[in-house]
C-alpha positions in Angstrom: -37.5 -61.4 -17.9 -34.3 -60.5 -16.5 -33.0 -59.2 -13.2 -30.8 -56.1 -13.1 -29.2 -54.2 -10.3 -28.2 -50.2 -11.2 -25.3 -49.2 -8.5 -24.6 -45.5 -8.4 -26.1 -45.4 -11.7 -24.4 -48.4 -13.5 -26.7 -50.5 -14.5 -25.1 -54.6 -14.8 -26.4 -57.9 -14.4 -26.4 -59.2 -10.6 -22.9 -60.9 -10.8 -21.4 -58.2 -11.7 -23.2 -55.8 -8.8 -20.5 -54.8 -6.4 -20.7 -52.9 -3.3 -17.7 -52.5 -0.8 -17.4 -55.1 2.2 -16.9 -52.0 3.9 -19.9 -50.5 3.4 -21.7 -49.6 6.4 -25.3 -50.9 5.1 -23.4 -54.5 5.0 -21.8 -53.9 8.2 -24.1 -52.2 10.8 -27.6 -52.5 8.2 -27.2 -48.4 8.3 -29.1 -47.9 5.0 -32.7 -47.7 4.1 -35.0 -48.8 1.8 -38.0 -49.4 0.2 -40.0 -52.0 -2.3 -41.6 -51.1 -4.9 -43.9 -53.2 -7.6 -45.5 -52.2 -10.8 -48.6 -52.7 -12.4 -48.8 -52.1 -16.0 -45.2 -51.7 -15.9 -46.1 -48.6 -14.1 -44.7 -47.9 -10.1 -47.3 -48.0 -7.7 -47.7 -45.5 -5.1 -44.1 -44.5 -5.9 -44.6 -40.7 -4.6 -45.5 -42.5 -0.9 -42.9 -44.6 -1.6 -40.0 -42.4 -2.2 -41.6 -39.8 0.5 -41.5 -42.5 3.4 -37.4 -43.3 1.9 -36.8 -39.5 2.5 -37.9 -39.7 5.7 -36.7 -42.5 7.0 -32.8 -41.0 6.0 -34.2 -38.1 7.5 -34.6 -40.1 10.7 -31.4 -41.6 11.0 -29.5 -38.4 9.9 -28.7 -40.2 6.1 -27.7 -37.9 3.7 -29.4 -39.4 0.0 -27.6 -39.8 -2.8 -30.5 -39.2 -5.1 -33.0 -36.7 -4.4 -36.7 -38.2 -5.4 -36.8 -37.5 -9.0 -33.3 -39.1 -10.1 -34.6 -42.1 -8.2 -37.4 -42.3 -9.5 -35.5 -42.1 -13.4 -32.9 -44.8 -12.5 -36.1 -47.0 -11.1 -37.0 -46.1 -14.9 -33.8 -46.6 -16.4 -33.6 -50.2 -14.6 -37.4 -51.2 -15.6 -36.7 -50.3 -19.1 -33.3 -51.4 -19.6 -34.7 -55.0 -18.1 -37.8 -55.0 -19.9 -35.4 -55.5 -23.6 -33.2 -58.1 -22.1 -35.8 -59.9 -21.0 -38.2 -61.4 -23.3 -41.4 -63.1 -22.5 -42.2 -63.7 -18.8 -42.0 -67.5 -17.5 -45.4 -69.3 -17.9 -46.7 -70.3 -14.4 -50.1 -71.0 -14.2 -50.3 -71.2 -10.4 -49.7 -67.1 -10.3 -52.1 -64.7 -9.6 -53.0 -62.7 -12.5 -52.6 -59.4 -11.3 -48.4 -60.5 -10.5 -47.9 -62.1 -14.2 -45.8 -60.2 -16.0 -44.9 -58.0 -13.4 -41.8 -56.4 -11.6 -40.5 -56.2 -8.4 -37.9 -53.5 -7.4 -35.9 -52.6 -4.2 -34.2 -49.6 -3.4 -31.5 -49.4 -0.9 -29.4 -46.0 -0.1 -26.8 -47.0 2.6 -24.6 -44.4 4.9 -21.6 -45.1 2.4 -18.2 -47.2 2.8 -15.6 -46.2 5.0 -13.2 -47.1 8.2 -14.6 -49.6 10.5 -16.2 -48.3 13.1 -19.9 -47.1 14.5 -19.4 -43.6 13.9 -21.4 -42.7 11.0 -18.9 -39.3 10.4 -16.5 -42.2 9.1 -18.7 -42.8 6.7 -17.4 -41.3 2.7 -19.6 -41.5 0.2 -23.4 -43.3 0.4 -24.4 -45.9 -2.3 -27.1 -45.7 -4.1 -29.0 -49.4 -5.7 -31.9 -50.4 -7.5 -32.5 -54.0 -7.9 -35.0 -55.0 -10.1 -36.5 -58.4 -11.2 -39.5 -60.6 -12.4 -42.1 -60.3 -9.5 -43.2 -63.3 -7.4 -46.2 -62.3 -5.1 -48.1 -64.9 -3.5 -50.0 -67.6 -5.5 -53.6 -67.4 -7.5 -54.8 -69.8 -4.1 -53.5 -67.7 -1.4 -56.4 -65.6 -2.0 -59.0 -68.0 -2.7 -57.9 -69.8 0.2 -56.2 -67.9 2.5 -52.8 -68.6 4.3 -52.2 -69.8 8.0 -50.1 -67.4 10.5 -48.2 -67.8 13.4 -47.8 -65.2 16.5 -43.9 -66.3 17.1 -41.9 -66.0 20.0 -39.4 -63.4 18.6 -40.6 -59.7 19.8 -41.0 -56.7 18.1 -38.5 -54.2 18.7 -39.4 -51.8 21.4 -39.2 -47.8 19.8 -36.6 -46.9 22.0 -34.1 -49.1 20.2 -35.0 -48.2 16.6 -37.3 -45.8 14.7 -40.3 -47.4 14.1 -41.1 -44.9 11.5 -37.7 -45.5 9.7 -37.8 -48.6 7.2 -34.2 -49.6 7.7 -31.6 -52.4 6.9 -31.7 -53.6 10.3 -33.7 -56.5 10.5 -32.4 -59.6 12.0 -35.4 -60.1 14.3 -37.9 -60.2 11.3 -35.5 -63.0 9.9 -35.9 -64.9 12.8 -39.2 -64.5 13.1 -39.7 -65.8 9.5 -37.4 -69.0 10.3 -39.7 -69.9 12.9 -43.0 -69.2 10.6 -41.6 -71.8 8.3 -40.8 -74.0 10.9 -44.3 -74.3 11.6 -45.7 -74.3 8.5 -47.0 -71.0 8.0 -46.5 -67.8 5.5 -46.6 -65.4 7.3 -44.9 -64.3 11.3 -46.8 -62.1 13.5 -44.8 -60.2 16.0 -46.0 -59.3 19.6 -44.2 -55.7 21.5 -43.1 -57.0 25.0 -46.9 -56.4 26.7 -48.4 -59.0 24.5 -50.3 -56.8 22.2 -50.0 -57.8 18.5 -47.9 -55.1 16.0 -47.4 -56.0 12.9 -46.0 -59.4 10.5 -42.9 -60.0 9.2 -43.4 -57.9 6.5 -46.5 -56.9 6.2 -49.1 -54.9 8.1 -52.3 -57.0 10.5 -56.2 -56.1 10.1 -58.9 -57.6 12.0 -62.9 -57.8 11.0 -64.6 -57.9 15.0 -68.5 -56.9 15.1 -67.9 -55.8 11.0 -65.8 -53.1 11.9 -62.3 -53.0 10.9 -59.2 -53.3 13.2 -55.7 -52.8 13.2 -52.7 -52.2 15.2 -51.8 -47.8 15.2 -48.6 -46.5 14.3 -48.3 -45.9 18.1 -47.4 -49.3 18.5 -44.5 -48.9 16.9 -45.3 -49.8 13.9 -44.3 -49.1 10.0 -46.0 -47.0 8.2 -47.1 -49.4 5.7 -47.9 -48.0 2.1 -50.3 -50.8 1.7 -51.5 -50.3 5.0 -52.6 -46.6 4.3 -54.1 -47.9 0.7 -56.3 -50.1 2.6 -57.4 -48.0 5.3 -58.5 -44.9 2.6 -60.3 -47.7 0.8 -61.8 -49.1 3.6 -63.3 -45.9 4.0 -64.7 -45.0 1.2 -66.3 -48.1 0.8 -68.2 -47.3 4.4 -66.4 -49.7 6.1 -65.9 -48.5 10.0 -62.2 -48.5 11.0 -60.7 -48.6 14.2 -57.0 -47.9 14.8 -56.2 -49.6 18.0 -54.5 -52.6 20.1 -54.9 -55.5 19.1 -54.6 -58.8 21.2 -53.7 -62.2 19.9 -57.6 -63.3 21.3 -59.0 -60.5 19.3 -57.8 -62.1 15.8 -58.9 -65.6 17.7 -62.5 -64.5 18.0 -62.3 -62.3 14.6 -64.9 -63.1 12.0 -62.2 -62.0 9.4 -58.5 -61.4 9.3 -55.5 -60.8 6.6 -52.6 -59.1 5.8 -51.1 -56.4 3.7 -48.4 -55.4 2.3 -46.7 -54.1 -1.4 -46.0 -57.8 -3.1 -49.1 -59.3 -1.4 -51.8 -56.3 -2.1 -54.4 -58.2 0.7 -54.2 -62.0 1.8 -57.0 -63.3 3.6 -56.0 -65.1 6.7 -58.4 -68.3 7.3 -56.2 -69.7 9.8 -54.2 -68.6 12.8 -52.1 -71.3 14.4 -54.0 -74.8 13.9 -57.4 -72.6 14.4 -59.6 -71.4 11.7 -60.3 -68.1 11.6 -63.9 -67.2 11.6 -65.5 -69.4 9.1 -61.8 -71.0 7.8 -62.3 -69.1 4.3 -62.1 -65.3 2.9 -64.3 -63.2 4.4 -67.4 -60.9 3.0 -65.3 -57.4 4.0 -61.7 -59.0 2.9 -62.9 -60.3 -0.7 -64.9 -56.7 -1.0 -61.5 -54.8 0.2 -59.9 -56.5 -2.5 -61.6 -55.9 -5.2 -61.6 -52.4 -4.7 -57.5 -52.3 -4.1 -57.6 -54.5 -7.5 -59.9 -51.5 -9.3 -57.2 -49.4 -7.9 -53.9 -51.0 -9.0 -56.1 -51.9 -12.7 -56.2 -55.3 -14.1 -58.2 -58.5 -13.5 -60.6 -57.8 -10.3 -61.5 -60.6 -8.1 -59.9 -63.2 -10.0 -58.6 -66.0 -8.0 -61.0 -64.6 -5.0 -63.9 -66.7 -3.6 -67.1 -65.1 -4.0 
C-alpha cells in the first residue's frame, strides 16, 4: 500500500510534495483540516466531514480552494491512484480487523503563500492537499483491554483565543499535551479548561458511564465537534441508552463505572484505566462493548472482534 499526497491537484509520492515555506498554514497554522478513514475503501461520514471543513473556513474567513464535490473527487482520485501502486497491505497480525487494509487520509486547505506577515489580505492563493496512506488505528488489544489516560497539565484553550468549532492547524498545545501522555505511559491526553472541568483528549472526544447513563463534555465547553462524537451519541440513542451532555469533572471519570474515547482512527476505545487507577472494574464495560458493536454494524465489517464479551 502506498502513501500519496495530491497538491492543488497533482498527485506525487510524498518526497516530491512541495508546499511553499511561505505558506501561511506552515507559518501561523492558518489552514484547516480534516481526517478522514475508509471502510471498504469507502469514506466514512465524508458529507459531515467535508460540511464541518466548510465551516471551519467559514469561521476563520478562509476562502476554499475546492468546493465539497471536487474534494471529495481528488479524495477519490488519491484513494484510487494509491490503491494500484500499492499492492497487498502489510501483514500485521496485532491489527484490529476492521483497520486491515484500510486508509487513512488528511485534508488540509491553508490561507495560501504570500509576504510575511499576520495579515491574512497578504495571503495569494490557498493550497489545497490530500494526503493519503495505509491506516494504523489502534491495536486488536486496545479494545479488548482498554488503554490508560492521563488528565495532563497542559490546558485547553479557552474560546476566546480560538474557535472551538473551527478544526484548525493550530495545535501546539495538543502536542504538548501528547509529549507528556507519553511521558507517563499512556495513549491518550486529556485536557482540563482553566476551572478544572474536563473537555476533551488530544484528539479525540471523552464519554463517561455514571449510574448507566451516558456522559460527556457539551460543545459549550469549547469543545470540537467531533464526527465520531456525534456517531456515538445518535447510536447511543437509538440503542436506549440515556445521554447526558454536560460537565464533566476529573472525579466523575474516577468514580465512573465505564469510560472511553472516540474519535475517527480509533471508532471507540474503552478506557480501563485513568492515571494508575482502574476504571470501574479495570476492563471494557457492558455499555462501551454494546456501543461498539453497533458503531462496528455501522461502519460494516467484523463486529465485536477483538472485544471482550
Amino acid at each position: 500500500m502506498a502513501t500519496l499526497v495530491n497538491v492543488d491537484g497533482a498527485i506525487v509520492p510524498p518526497a516530491e510534495a512541495r508546499v511553499s515555506v511561505f505558506d501561511r498554514g506552515f507559518l501561523y497554522g492558518d489552514s484547516v483540516y480534516e481526517v478522514i478513514r475508509t471502510y471498504g475503501g469507502a469514506p466514512f461520514e465524508l458529507d459531515h466531514h467535508l460540511a464541518r471543513l466548510a465551516h471551519s473556513a467559514e469561521r476563520i474567513g478562509l476562502a476554499l480552494p475546492w468546493d465539497a464535490d471536487r474534494t471529495a473527487r481528488e479524495l477519490g482520485r488519491t484513494l484510487d491512484a494509491a490503491r494500484a501502486a500499492g499492492g497487498d497491505p502489510p501483514s500485521d497480525p496485532g491489527a484490529a480487523p476492521w483497520n486491515v487494509g484500510e486508509w487513512y487520509a488528511r485534508v488540509v486547505m491553508t490561507r495560501g503563500a504570500g509576504e510575511i506577515g499576520l495579515d491574512p489580505a497578504l495571503a495569494v492563493d490557498p493550497t489545497a492537499v490530500v494526503i493519503v496512506q495505509p491506516l494504523q488505528g489502534p491495536p486488536a488489544r486496545a479494545y479488548a483491554d482498554g488503554v490508560k489516560v492521563v488528565v495532563v497539565g497542559v490546558r485547553h484553550e479557552a474560546p476566546a483565543v480560538v474557535d472551538p468549532s473551527a478544526k484548525t492547524g493550530a495545535h501546539l498545545n495538543h502536542v504538548l499535551a501528547v509529549r507528556e501522555a507519553r511521558a507517563r505511559g499512556a495513549h491518550e491526553a486529556l485536557l482540563l479548561d482553566d476551572r478544572g472541568f474536563v473537555t476533551e483528549g488530544s484528539s479525540s472526544n471523552v464519554f463517561a458511564v455514571l449510574g448507566g447513563r451516558l456522559r460527556t463534555p457539551p460543545l459549550a465547553a469549547g469543545i470540537l465537534e467531533g464526527v465520531t462524537r456525534g456517531v456515538v451519541l445518535r447510536i447511543a440513542r437509538a440503542e436506549g441508552v440515556a445521554v447526558d451532555e454536560t460537565s464533566v469533572r476529573p472525579e466523575d471519570l474516577e468514580r465512573a463505572e465505564e469510560v472511553f474515547i472516540t474519535s475517527t482512527m480509533r471508532e471507540i476505545v474503552p478506557v480501563t484505566r485513568l492515571g494508575e487507577r482502574a476504571v470501574g472494574a479495570g476492563r471494557p464495560g457492558p455499555v462501551t462493548e454494546r456501543l461498539h458493536r453497533a458503531f462496528r454494524r455501522l461502519a460494516g465489517g467484523a463486529v465485536g472482534v477483538g472485544v471482550r464479551r
